[in-house]
C-alpha positions in Angstrom: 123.0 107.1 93.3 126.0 105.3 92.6 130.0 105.4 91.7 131.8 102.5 90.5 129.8 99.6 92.5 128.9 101.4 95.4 125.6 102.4 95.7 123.5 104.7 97.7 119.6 105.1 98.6 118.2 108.8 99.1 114.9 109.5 100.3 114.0 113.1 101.2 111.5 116.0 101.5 110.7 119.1 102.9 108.9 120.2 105.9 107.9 123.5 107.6 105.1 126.0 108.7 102.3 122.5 108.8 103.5 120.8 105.5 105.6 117.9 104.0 106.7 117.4 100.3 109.4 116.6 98.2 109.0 119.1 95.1 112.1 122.2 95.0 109.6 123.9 92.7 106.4 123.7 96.1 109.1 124.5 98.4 109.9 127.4 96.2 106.2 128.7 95.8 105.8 128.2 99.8 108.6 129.9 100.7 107.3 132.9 98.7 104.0 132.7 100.3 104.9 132.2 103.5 107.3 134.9 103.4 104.7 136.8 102.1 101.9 135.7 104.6 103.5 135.0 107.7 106.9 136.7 107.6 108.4 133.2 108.3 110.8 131.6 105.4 112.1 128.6 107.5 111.8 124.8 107.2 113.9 121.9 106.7 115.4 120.0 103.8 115.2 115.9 105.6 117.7 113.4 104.1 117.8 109.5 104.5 120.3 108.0 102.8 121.9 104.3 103.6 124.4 101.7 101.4 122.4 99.4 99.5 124.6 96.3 100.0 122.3 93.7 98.7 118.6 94.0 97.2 117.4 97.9 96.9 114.1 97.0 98.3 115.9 95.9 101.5 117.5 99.3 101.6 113.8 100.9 101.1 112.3 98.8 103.6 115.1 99.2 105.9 114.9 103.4 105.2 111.3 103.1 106.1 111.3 101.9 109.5 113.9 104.6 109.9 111.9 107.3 109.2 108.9 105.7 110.9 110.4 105.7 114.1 112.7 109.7 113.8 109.3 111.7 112.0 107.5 112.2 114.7 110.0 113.7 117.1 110.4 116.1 113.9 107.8 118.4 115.1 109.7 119.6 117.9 112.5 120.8 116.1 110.6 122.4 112.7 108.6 124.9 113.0 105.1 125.0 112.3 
């Protein structure tokens, strides 16, 4: 995303009750069934974002590690 010159990196996805994915429409659908299924309608929306200052794959890579090191401490804090 940008405005003017300034220009951001977004990376995200959602996660709750065992799964991970970044469609609205699947998090719709499993939200339904879950509801449905398990009487549970929670999860989390996870956003990275970070300034791209130089070359976007820099940002990426940078993003990466990020979420390389924070996702695995995620399971104590989303239900499953």
């Amino acid at each position: 995303m940008g405005k003017g010159l300034d220009r951001q990196l977004y990376l995200f996805w959602y996660q709750g009750r065992g799964r991970v994915y970044a469609s609205e429409y699947w998090n719709k659908i499993y939200l339904i069934w879950d509801g449905l299924t398990k009487k549970r309608t929670d999860g989390a929306l996870i956003r990275v974002n970070n300034p791209v200052t130089g070359n976007i794959d820099n940002a990426l890579k940078t993003q990466s590690e990020f979420i390389k090191l924070f996702f695995p401490l995620l399971k104590e804090y989303i239900p499953d």
